[in-house]
N, C-alpha and C positions, 0 to 999 in steps of 0.2 A: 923840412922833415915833418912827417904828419906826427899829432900829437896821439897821447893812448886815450881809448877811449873810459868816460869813468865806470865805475862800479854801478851807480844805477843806471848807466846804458846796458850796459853786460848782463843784468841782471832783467831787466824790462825783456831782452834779448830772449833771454831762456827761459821767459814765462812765454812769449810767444812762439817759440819754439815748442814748448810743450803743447801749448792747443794747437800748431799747427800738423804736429807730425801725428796726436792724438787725430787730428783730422784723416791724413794719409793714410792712416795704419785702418783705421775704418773703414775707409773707401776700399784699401785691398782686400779686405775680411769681405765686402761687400762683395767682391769681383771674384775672388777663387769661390763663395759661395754658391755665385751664380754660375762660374762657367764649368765646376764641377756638377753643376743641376743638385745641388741639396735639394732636397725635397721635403727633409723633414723640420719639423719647427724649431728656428734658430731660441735657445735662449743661452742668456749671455748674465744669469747670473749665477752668481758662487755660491754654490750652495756646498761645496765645503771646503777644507784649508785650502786642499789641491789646485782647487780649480779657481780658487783665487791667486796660487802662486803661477799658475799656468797663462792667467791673463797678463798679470804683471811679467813673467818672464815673455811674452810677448811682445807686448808693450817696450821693454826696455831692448829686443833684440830690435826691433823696428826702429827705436829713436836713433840706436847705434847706427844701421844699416841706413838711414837717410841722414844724418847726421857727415855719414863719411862720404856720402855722394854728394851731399849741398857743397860740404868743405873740400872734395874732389874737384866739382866742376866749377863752384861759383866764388871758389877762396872764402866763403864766409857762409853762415846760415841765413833763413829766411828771418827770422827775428834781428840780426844783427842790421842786416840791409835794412830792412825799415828804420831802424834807430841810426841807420849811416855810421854802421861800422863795417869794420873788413879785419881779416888776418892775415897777416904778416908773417909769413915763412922765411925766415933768416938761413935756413939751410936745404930751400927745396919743399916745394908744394909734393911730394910724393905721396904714390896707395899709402906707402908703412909708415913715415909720420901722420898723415891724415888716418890712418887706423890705430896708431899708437895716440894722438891728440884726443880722438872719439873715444877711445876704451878710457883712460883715464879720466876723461871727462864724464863719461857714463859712471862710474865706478863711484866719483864723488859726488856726482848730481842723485844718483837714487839710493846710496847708503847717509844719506844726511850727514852725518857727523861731520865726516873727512871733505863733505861739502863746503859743511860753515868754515871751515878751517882753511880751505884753500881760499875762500873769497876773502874772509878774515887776512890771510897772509897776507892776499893779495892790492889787498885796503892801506898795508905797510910794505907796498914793494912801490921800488920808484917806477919800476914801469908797468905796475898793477897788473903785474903778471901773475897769473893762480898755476895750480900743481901743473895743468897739462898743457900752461904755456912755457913753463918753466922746463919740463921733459923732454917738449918736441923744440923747444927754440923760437918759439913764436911770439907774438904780443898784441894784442887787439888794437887796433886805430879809430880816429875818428872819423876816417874820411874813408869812402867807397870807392871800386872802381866800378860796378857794379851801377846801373841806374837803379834808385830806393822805388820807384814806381815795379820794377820788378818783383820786389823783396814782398811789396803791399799786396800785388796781384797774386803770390803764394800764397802768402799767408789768406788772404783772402778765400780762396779756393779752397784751403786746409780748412777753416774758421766755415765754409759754407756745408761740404763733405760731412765735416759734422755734426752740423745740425741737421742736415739727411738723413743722416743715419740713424739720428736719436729721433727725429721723425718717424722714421718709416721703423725702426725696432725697439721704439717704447716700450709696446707689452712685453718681448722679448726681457729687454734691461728692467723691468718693474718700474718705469716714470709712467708715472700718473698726470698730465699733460691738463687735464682739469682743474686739480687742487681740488677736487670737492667742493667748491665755492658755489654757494648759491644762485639758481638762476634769478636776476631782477629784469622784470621788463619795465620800461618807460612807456613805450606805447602797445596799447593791444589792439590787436584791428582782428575783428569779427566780423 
């Protein structure tokens, strides 16, 4: 029987997960920008409450919305694969546990609180199971079916997507990509 995976693999999981789908959700923003033909100057910072809640609710509808397609087709996220985990569906890989696992997992992962409390529970469960493994019936393993070369090559692509994007709409996002940092030359040639 495979054993569960621990708490800091889980957790390393869903920091990679968030740069990777942070990755995705760019590249789509990148893509309906283009094939809508915007034309006008993208900028991307919040200049007030709204348009701060409006990215973040973005954001969080994207992580949900890949989140339920990775654990749809690949039984596990892109951060798990890498760390060589997997899920374990005790009653059926279905859409409505895989949308019922995602929403509760979303719900904990971006209200903090009921976050720390489910990994916390979870730190004291014997089979380190947190809130939305515990609702859908599932438990994280250690072992993949899944080749982790896969999971790399996501993430990977996520991790790249991003830094395209923050390339190419720096001024857009207000990163100053200089630092102000002094020019030194070592050599001059005149």
């Amino acid at each position: 029987m495979n054993t569960n995976a621990t708490m800091f693999n889980r957790l390393v999981a869903v920091f990679l997960d968030l740069i990777t789908y942070i990755g995705y959700i760019c590249g789509i923003l990148m893509l309906t920008s283009t094939a809508l033909q915007i034309t006008t100057k993208l900028n991307f910072r919040a200049e007030s409450r709204e348009d701060l809640l409006k990215y973040f609710g973005i954001f969080v509808l994207g992580f949900f919305i890949l989140d339920i397609l990775f654990v749809r087709i690949f039984a596990t996220t892109p951060g798990k694969l890498c760390v060589n985990c997997d899920v374990d569906f005790h009653t059926g890989n279905t859409i409505l546990h895989c949308f019922l696992r995602s929403f509760i997992k979303v719900l904990c992962l971006f209200t903090v609180v009921p976050g720390i409390f489910s990994y916390v529970s979870a730190s004291g469960d014997y089979e380190l199971r947190s809130f939305h493994d515990r609702a859908t019936k599932t438990n994280v393993t250690n072992t993949t079916r899944t080749p982790r070369f896969l999971g790399a090559v996501i993430v990977i692509l996520g991790v790249g997507i991003l830094i395209y994007f923050i390339y190419k709409y720096h001024n857009a996002l207000g990163v100053n990509p200089s630092m102000d940092l002094p020019d030194y030359k070592i050599f001059t040639l005149e």
